[in-house]
C-alpha positions as CSV (number, residue, x, y, z in Angstrom):
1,X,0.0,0.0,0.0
2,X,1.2,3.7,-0.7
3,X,3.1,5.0,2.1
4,X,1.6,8.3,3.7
5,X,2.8,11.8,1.8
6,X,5.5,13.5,3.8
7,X,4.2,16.1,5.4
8,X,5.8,19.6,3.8
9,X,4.5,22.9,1.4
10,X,6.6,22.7,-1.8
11,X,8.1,25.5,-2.7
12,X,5.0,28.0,-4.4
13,X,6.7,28.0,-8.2
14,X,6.5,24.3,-7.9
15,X,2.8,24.2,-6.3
16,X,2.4,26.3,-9.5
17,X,4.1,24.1,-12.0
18,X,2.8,20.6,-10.7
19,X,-0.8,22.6,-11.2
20,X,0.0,23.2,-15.0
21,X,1.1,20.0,-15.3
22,X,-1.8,17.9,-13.7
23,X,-4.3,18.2,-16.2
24,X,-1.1,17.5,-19.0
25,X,-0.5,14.0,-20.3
26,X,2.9,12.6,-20.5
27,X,2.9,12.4,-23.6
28,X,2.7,16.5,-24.2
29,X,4.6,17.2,-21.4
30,X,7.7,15.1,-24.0
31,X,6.6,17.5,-26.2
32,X,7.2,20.4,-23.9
33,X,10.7,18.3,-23.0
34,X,11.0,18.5,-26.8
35,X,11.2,22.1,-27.6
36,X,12.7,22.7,-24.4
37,X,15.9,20.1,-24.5
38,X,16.4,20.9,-28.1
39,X,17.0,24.7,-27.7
40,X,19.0,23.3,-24.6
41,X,21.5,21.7,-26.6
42,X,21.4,24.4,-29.0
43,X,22.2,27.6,-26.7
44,X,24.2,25.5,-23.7
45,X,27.3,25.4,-25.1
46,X,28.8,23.5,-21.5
47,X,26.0,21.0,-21.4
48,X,26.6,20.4,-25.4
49,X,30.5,19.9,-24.6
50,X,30.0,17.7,-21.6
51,X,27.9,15.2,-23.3
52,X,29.8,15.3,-26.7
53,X,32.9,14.6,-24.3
54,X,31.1,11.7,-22.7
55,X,29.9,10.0,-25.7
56,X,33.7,10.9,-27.1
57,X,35.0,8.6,-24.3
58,X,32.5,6.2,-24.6
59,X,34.4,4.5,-27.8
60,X,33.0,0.7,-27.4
61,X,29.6,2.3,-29.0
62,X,31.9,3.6,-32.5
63,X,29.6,6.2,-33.2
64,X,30.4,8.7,-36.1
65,X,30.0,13.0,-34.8
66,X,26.4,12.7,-36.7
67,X,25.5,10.3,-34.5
68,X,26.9,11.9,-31.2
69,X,24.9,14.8,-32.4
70,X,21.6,13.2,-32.6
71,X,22.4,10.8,-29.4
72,X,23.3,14.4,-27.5
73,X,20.3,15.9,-28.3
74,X,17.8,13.2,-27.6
75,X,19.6,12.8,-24.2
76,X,18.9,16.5,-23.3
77,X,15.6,16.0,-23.8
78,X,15.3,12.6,-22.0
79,X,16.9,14.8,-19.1
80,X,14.2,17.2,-19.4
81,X,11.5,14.5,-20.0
82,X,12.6,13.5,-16.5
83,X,12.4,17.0,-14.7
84,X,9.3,17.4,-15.8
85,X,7.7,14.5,-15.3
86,X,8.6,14.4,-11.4
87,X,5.7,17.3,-11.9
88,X,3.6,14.5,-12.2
89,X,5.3,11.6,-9.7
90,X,4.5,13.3,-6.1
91,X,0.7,12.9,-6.7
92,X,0.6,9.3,-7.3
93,X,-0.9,8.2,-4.0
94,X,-3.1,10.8,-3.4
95,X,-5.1,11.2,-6.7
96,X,-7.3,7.9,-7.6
97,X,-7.5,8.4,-11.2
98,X,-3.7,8.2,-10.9
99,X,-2.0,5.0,-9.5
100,X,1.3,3.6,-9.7
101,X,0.1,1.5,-12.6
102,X,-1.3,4.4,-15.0
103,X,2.5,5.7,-15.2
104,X,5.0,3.0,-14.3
105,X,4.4,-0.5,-15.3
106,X,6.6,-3.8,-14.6
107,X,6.9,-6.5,-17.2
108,X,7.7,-9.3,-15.4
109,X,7.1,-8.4,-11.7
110,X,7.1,-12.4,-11.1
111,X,11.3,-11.7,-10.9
112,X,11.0,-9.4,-7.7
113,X,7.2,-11.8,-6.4
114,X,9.0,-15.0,-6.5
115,X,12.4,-14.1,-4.5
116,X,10.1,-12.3,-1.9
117,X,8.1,-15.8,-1.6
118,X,11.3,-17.8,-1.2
119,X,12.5,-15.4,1.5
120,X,14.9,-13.7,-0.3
121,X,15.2,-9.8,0.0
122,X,16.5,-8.6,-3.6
123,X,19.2,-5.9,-4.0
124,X,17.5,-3.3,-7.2
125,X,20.1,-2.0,-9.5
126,X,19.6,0.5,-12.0
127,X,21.4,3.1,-14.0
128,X,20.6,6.6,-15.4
129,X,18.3,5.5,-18.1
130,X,15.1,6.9,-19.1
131,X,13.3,7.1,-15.8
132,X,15.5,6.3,-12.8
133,X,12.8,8.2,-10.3
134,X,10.5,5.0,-11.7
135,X,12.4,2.1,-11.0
136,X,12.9,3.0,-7.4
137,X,8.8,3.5,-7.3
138,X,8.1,0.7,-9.3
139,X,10.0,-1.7,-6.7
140,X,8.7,0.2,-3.3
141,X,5.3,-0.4,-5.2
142,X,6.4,-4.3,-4.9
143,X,8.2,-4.4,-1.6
144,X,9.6,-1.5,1.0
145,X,12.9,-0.7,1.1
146,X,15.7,1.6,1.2
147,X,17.7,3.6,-1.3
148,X,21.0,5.3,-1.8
149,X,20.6,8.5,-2.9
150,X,22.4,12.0,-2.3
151,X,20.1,14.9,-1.3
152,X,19.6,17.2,-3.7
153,X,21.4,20.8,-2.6
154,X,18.9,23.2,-2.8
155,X,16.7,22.4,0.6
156,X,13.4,23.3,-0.6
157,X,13.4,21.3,-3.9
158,X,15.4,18.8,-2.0
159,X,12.0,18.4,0.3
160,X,10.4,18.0,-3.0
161,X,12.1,14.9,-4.5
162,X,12.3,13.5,-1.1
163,X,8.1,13.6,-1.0
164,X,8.2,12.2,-4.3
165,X,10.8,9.2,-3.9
166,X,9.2,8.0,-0.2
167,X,5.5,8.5,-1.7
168,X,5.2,4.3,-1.7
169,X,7.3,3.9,1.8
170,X,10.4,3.5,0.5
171,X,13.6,5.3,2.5
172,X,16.7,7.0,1.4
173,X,20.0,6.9,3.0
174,X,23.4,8.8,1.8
175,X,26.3,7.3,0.4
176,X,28.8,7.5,3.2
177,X,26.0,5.1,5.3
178,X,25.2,2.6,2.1
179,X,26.6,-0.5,3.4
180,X,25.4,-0.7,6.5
181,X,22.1,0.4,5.9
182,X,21.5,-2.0,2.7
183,X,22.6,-5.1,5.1
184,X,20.4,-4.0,7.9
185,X,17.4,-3.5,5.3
186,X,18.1,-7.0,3.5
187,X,18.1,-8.5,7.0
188,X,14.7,-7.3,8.2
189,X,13.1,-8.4,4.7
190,X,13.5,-5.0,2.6
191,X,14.8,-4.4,-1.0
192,X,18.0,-2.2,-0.9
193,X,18.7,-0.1,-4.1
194,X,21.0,1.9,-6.1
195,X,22.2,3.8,-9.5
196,X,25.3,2.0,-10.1
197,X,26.5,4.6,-13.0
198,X,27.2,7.2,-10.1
199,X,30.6,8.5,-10.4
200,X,32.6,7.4,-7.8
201,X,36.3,8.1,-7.4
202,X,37.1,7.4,-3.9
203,X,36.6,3.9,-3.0
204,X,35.3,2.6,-6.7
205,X,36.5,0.0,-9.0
206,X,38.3,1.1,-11.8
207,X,36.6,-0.6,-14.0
208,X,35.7,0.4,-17.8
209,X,32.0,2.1,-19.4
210,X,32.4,1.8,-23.2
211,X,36.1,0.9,-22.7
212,X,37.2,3.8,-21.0
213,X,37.7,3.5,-17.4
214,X,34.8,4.8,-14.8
215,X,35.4,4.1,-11.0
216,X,32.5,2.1,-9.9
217,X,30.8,1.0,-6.6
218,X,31.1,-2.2,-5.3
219,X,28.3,-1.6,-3.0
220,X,25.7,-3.8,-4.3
221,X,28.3,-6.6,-4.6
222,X,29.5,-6.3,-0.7
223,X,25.7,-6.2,0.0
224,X,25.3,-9.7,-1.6
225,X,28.2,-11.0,-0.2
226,X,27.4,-10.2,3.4
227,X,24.0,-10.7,3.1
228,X,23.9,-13.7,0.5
229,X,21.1,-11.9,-1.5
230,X,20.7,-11.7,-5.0
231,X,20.8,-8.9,-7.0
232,X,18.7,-7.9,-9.9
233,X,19.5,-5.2,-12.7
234,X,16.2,-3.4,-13.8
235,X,16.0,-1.9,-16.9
236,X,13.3,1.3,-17.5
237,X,12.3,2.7,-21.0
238,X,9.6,5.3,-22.0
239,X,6.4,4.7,-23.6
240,X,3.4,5.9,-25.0
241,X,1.8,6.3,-21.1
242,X,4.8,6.3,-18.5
243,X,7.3,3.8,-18.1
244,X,8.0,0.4,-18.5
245,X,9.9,-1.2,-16.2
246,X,11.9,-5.2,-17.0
247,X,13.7,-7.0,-14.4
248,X,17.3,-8.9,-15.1
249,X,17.6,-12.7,-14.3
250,X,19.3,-12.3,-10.9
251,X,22.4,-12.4,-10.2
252,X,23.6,-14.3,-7.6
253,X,26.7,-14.3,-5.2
254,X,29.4,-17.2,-5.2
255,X,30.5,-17.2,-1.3
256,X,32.9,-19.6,-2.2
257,X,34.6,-17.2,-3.9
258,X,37.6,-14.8,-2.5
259,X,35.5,-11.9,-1.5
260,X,37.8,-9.2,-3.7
261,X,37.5,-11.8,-7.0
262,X,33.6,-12.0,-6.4
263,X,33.3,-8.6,-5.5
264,X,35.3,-7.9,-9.1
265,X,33.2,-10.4,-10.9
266,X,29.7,-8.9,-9.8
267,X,30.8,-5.5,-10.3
268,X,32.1,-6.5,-13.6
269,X,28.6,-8.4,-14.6
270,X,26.5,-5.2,-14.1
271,X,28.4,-2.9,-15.8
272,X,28.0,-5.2,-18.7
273,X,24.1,-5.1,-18.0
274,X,24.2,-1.8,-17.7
275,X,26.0,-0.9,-21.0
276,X,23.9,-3.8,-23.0
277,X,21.1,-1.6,-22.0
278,X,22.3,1.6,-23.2
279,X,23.3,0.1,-26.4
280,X,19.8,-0.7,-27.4
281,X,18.7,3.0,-26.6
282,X,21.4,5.3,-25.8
283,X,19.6,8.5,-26.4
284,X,17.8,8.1,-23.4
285,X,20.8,8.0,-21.4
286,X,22.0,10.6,-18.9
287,X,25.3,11.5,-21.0
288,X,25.6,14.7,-19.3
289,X,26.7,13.1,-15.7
290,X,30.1,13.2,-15.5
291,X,30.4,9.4,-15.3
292,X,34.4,9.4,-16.2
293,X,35.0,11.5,-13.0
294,X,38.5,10.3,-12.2
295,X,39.4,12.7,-8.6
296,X,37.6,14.4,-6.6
297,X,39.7,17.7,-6.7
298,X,38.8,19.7,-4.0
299,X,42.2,21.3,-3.8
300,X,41.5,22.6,-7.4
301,X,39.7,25.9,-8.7
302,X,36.2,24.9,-9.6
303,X,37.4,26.0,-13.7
304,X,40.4,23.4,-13.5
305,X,38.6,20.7,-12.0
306,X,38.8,18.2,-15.3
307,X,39.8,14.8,-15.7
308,X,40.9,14.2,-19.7
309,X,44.0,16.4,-19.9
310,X,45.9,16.7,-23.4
311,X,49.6,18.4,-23.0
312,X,51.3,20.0,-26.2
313,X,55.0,20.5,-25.3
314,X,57.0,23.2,-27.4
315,X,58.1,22.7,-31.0
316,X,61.7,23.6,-29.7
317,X,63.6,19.9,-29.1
318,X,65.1,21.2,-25.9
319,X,62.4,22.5,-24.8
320,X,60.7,19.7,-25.1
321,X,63.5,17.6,-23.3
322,X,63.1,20.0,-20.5
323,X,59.6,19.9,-19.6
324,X,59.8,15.9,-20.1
325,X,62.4,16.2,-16.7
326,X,59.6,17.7,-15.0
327,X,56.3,16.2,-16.6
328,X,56.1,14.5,-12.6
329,X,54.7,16.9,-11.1
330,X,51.6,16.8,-13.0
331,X,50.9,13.6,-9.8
332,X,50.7,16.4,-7.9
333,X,47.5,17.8,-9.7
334,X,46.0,15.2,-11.6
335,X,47.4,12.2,-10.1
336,X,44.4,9.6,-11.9
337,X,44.2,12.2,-15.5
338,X,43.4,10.8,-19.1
339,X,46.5,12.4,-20.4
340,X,47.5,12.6,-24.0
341,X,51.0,13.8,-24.4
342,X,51.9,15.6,-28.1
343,X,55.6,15.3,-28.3
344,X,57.5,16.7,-31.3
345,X,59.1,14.4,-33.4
346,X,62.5,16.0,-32.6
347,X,63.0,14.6,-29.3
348,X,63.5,11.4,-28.6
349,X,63.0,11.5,-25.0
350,X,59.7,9.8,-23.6
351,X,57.9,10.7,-20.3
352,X,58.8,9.1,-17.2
353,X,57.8,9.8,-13.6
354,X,54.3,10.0,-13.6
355,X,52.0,8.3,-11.6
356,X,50.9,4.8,-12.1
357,X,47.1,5.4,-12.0
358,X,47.5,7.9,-14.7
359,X,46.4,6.7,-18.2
360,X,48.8,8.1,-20.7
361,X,48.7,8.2,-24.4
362,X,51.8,9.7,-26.2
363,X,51.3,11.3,-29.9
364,X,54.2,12.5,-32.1
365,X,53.9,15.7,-34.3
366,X,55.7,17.1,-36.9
367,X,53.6,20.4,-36.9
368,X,51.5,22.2,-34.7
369,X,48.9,21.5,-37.0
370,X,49.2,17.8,-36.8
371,X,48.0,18.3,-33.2
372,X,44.3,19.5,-34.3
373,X,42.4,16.7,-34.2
374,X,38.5,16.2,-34.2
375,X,38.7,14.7,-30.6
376,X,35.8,15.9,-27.9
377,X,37.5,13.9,-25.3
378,X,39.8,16.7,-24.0
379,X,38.2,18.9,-21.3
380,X,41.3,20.7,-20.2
381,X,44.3,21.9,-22.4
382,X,48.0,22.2,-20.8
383,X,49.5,24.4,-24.0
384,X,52.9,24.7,-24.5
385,X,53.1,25.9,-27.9
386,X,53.2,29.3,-29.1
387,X,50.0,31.1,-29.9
388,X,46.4,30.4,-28.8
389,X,45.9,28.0,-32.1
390,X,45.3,25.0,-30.3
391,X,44.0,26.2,-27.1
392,X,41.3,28.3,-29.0
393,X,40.8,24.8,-31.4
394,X,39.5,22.5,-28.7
395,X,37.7,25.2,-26.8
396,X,35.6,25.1,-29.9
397,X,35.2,21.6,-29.0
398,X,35.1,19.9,-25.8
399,X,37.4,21.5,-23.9
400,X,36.2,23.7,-21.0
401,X,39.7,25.5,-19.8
402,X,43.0,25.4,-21.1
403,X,46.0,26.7,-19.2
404,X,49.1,28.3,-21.5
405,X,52.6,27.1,-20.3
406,X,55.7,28.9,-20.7
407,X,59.2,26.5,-20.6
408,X,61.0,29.4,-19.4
409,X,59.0,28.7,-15.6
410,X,58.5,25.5,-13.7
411,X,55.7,23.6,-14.6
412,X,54.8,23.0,-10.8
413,X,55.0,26.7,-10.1
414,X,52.8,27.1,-12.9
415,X,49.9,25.1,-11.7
416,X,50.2,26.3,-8.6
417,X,49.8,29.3,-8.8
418,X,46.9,29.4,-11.4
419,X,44.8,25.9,-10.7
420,X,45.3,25.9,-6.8
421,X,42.7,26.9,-4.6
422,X,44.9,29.4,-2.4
423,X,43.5,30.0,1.3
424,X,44.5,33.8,2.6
C-alpha cells in the first residue's frame, strides 16, 4: 500500500508548476521536453560539450559525430523529459485516477514476487536510463525498502524529491551510510537499491564504461556478499503512457569465492548489464553526468577541476627535453588524469615519472597542425606551444579550460599558482 505523503508545502513555483502540469498528459509534457531540451543543446554550449565529451569517451559504441549529435540531443531531452515528469510523480498516492500502474508499469514483476516468496530480499540496481525516479517507485510499489541517494542541494526542492521518492514507503540513506544500511534492510526483509552509474572516485572500482575507465561501486556486490542476497538489474524505457519497467535474471553471489574476485566479478557483470542496456537506446541516457570522473579535486579551482587532460610540449627539441624532466609533477594535480601527451618528433626522449594510476597516451607531431584533431575527449588543455591556435581549437570543442605554459618557468609553479585553490 502507498506510504503516507511526507508532510511539507513545496516550494509556491513548484505548487504552480505541478498545477499546469496535472491536467497535462505525458505524452505532451515530451513535447514540452521536446522544444525545451532541443533549444537546450542548442544555446548550452557546456551542457553540449559535456555530453559530446562523454559520448567521445565512450568509444565501445563507434559512433560517427552525426550520431553523437543526434544521441546528444535526444539525451537533453530525455533529461528534461525527466524533470518534468517528477511534476507529475508526487501525486501518485493521493489522486485515484492516478495510481502507480497508470505511469509506471513492470513487465515481469514475477522476478522481484517469486524471490520475496522464497524469502529472499533482492538488491534493485539501475542506472541513469530513461526514468530512474521510476524504478525506485516501481520496486517500493512491490516491496519496502531503502535507497541510496544524495540529497539534492537546494533544501526546498530537495524536500520536494524526497516527498516524491518515499510516496510508496520507500527510505533513502546517503552514500557514506550505504553499506550498513543496505545489510540492515536486507536482513529485516526489505529491498536495498542503487544507481550504479554514479561517479565514484574514492573507493570505486576502476573498472571500464564503453572501454574507457569509470570508477564504480562495489556496494551492491558487498551487499550480496554479506547478506547472501541476489541482485537484480532493472532496466526502465519510455512509452506511449509512462514507463515500462523489465527486471534482469538475478544475479547471484558465489560465497565460495575470495571476497575481492567476487566482488570484481559482480561488479564486472553489471556494468556489462548496464552498458547492453544503453546500447539498445542510448539517447535516453544521462550523458551529461560526469560518469568518467577520475578525482575528486577539492584542492583545485572549480574551472580546473577536469579529468581528460591533453599536453602539447614546445616545437623547440630542448624545450621539449626539459619539460619531459619535469612532466612528474603533474601527480601532484591530476594524479588519476586521461593524459594525452603531443611530443614533437625532434625529441627522442619519452615521459617518465608519472603516476601509475595515470592513463597516458603519447602522440608525435611534426607540426603544430598535426595536433588538431576532431577529438571531444579533452576537457582541459595544458599548452605549450606558441600562440592560442590550439587552445582556442579545442575550446571550440570539448574543452572547457585550457591553461598556456611557458618553458622558461617550472611547470609546478605554474599550476600552482593558477589551478590551486589558495586560502588567505
Amino acid at each position: 500500500m502507498p506510504g503516507k505523503q511526507p508532510s511539507y508545502r513545496a516550494p509556491w513555483l513548484i505548487r504552480i508548476l505541478e498545477c499546469i502540469a496535472a491536467p497535462l498528459s505525458l505524452t505532451t509534457l515530451y513535447k514540452l521536453a521536446t522544444v525545451v531540451g532541443t533549444l537546450g543543446f542548442m544555446l548550452s554550449a557546456r551542457q553540449r560539450k559535456r555530453i559530446l565529451g562523454n559520448l567521445s569517451l565512450a568509444g565501445d559504441l563507434n559512433l560517427d559525430r552525426h550520431t553523437q549529435q543526434q544521441i546528444a540531443r535526444k539525451s537533453l531531452i530525455n533529461l528534461y523529459a525527466v524533470t518534468f515528469d517528477y511534476l507529475k510523480l508526487r501525486n501518485l498516492d493521493r489522486d485515484s485516477n492516478h495510481i502507480i500502474s497508470n505511469i509506471v508499469s513492470i513487465d515481469n514483476p514475477e522476478v522481484i514476487d517469486q524471490l520475496i516468496a522464497d524469502g529472499h530480499s533482492p538488491i534493485i540496481v539501475t542506472g541513469h536510463l530513461a526514468n530512474w525516479e521510476a524504478t525506485f517507485l516501481g520496486a517500493s510499489s512491490q516491496q519496502p525498502g531503502i535507497v541510496i541517494s544524495q540529497r539534492f542541494f537546494v533544501e526546498p526542492v530537495a524536500d520536494w524529491i524526497h516527498a516524491i521518492r518515499t510516496q510508496f514507503g520507500g527510505e533513502l540513506t546517503p552514500p557514506q551510510h550505504a553499506v550498513r544500511v543496505g545489510m540492515r534492510a536486507l536482513r529485516q526483509g526489505r529491498f536495498a537499491g542503487l544507481a550504479i552509474d554514479q561517479a565514484l572516485p574514492e573507493g570505486g572500482l576502476p573498472l571500464t564504461f564503453f572501454g574507457t575507465r569509470a570508477y564504480t561501486t562495489p556496494t551492491p556486490a558487498l551487499w550480496a556478499l554479506r547478506t547472501d542476497s541476489p541482485i537484480v538489474m532493472v532496466m526502465a524505457r519510455r512509452s506511449a503512457t509512462g514507463y515500462r519497467l523489465r527486471y534482469h535474471t538475478p544475479i547471484w553471489p558465489n560465497t565460495s569465492n575470495p571476497h575481492s574476485d567476487e566482488i570484481q566479478r559482480l561488479t564486472q557483470q553489471l556494468q556489462r548489464q548496464l552498458e547492453a542496456d544503453i546500447r539498445r537506446m542510448p539517447g535516453d541516457y544521462l550523458w551529461l553526468h560526469n560518469r568518467y570522473q577520475q578525482h575528486t579535486h577539492q584542492h583545485l579551482q572549480q574551472a580546473y577541476r577536469h579529468d581528460v587532460l591533453m599536453l602539447v610540449l614546445p616545437e623547440s627539441k630542448q624545450a621539449a627535453d626539459e619539460v619531459i624532466a619535469e612532466l612528474s609533477a603533474l601527480n601532484r594535480f591530476y594524479p588519476r588524469a586521461l593524459l594525452t601527451i603531443y611530443i614533437p618528433s625532434t625529441t627522442s626522449k619519452k615521459p617518465t615519472g608519472l603516476s601509475t594510476d595515470m592513463q597516458v597516451t603519447v602522440k608525435n607531431y611534426e607540426t603544430l597542425s598535426d595536433t588538431l584533431e576532431d577529438d571531444w575527449r579533452y576537457q582541459l588543455i595544458l599548452d605549450y606551444s606558441q600562440g592560442l591556435t590550439v587552445s582556442r581549437y579545442y575550446r571550440r570543442r570539448g574543452a572547457f579550460a585550457s591553461i598556456k605554459l611557458s618553458s622558461s618557468m617550472p611547470l609546478e609553479q605554474q599550476l600552482t599558482d593558477q589551478v590551486l585553490i589558495h586560502h588567505s
